[in-house]
Structure formats: C-alpha cells, structure tokens
N, CA, C and O atoms as a DFTB+ gen file, in Angstrom:
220 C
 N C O
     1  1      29.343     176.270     127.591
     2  2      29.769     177.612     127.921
     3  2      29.262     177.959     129.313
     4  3      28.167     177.520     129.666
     5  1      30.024     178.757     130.164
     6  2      30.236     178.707     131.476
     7  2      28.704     180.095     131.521
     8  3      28.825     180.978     130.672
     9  1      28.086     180.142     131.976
    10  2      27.251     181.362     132.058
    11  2      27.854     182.278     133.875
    12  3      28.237     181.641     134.857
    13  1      27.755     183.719     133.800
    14  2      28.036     183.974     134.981
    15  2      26.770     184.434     135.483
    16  3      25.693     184.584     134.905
    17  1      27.114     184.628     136.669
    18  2      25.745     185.246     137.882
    19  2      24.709     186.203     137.518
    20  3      23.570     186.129     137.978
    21  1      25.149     187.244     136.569
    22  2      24.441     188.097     135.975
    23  2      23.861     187.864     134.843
    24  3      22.826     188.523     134.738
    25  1      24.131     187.081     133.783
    26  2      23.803     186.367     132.909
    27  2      22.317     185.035     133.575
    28  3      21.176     184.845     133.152
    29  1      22.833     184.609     134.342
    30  2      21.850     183.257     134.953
    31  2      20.588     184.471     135.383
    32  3      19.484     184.447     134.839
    33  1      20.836     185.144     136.072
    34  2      19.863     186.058     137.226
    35  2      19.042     186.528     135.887
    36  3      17.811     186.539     135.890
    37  1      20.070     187.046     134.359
    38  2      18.710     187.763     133.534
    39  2      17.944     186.697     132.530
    40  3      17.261     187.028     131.561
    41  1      18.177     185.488     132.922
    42  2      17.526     184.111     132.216
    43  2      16.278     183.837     133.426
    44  3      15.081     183.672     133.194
    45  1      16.544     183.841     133.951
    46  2      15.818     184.208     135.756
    47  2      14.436     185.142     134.903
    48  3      13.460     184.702     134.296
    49  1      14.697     185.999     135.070
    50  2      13.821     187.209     134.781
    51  2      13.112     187.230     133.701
    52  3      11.994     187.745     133.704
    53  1      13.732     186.589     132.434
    54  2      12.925     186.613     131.397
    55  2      11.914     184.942     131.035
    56  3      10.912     184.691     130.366
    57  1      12.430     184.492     131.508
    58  2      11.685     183.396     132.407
    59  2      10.203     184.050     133.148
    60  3       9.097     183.746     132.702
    61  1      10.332     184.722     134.000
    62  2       9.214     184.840     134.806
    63  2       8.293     185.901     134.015
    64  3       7.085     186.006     134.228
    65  1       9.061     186.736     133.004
    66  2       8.563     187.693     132.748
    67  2       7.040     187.067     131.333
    68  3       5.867     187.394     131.158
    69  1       7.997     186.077     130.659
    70  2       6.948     185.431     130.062
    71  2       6.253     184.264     131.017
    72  3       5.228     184.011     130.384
    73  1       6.250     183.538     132.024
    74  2       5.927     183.182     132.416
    75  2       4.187     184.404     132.970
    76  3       3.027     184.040     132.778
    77  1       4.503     185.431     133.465
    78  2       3.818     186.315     134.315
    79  2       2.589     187.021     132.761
    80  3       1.514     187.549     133.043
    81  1       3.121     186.843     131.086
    82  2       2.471     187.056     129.583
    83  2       1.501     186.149     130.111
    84  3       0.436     186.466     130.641
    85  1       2.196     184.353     129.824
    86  2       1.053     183.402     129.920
    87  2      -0.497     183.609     131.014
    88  3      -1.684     183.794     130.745
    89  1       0.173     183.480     132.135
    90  2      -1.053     184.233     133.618
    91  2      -1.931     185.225     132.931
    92  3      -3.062     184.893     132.577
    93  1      -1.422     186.540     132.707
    94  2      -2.370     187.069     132.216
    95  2      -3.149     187.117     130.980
    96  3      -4.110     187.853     130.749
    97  1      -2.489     186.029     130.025
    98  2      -3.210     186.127     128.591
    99  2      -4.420     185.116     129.079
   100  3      -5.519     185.497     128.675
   101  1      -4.450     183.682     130.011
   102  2      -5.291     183.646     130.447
   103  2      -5.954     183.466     131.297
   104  3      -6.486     182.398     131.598
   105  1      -6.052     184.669     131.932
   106  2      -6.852     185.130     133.019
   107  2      -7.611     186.418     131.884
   108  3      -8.661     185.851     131.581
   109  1      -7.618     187.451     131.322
   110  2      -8.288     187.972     130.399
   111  2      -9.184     187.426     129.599
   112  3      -9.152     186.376     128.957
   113  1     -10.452     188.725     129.765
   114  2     -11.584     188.310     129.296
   115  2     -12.669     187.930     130.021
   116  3     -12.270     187.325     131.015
   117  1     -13.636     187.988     129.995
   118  2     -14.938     187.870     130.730
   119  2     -15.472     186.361     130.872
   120  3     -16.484     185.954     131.443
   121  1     -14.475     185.657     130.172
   122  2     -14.739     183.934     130.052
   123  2     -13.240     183.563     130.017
   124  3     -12.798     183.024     129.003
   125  1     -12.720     183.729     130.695
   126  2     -11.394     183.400     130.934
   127  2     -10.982     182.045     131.083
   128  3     -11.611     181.435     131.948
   129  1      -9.977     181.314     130.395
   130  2      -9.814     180.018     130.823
   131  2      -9.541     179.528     132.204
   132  3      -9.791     178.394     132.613
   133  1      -8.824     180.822     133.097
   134  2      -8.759     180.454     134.524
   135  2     -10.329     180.674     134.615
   136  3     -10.747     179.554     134.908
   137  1     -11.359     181.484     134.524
   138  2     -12.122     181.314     135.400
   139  2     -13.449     179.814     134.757
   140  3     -14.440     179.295     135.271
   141  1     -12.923     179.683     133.813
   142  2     -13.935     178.090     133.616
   143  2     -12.931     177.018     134.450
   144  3     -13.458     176.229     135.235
   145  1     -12.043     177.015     134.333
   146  2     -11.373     176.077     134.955
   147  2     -11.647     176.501     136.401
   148  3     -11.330     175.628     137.209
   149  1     -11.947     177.164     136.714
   150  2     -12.006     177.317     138.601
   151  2     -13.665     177.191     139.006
   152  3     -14.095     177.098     140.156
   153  1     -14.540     177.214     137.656
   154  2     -16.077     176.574     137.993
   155  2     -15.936     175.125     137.494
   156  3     -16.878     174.375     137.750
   157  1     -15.233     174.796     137.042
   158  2     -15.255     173.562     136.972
   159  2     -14.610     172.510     138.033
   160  3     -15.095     171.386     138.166
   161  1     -13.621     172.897     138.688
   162  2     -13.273     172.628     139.709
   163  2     -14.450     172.866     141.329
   164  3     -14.716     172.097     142.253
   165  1     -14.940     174.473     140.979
   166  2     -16.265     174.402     141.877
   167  2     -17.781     173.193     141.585
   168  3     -18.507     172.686     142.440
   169  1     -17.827     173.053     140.136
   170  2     -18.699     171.654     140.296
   171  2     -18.332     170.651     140.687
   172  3     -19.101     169.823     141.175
   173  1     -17.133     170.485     140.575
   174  2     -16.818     168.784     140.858
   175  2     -16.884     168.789     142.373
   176  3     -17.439     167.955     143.088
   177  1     -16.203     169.906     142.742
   178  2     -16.380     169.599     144.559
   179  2     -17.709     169.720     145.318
   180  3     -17.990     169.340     146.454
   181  1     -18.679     170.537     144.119
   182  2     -20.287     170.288     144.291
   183  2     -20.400     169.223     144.354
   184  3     -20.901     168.798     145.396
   185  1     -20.055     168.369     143.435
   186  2     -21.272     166.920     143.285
   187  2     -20.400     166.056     143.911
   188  3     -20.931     164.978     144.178
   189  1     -19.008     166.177     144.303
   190  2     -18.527     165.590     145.252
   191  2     -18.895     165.510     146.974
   192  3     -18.815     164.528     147.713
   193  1     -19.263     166.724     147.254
   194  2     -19.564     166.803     148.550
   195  2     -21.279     166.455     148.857
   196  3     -21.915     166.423     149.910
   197  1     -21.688     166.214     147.387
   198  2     -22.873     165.559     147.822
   199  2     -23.571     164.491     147.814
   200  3     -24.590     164.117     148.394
   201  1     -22.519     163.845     146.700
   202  2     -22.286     162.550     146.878
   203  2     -22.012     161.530     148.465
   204  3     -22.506     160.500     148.924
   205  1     -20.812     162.642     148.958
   206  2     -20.520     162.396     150.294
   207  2     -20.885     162.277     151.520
   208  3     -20.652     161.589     152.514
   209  1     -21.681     163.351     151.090
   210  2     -22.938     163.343     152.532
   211  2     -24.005     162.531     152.415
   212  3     -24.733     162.572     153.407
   213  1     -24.390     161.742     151.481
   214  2     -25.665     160.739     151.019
   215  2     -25.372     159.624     152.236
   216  3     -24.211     159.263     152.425
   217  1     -26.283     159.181     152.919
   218  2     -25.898     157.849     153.807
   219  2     -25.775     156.591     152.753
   220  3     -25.493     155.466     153.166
C-alpha cells in the first residue's frame, strides 16, 4: 500500500516522539543509566590515558 506525504511525515513524528520517551526514561533519576554509562566511559579514558603516558 502506497503511503502519501502526510501519512510518511506522521510515521516521522511518532517515531521520534517515542524515540525522544526512550531518552528521557533513561536519563531520569539520580542514577540514571545515561549517567553510569558516561562514568564509565569517564574511567576507561582514565586508565586509558594513564596507561598512555607511562614510558
């Protein structure tokens, strides 16, 4: 079935709109899975960059 322009554009939208649910379900909360995942990414580039600098 042929979808038209206005039809595609509101598949578009509800697309982003749950897309934009997921982001904030997790980013919420005081232990947020984005924010362990973004200290965990800050350790690794810790013990990476000091690994690196060792002669």
């Amino acid at each position: 079935m042929k979808l038209g322009r206005r039809q595609r554009g509101q598949s578009i939208t509800e697309y982003l709109v749950v897309a934009m649910l997921v982001v904030v379900a997790l980013a919420s909360g005081p232990d947020s899975a984005l924010q362990r995942l973004f200290e965990a990414f800050g350790d690794y580039y810790e013990r990476f960059s000091y690994e690196a600098s060792r002669p």
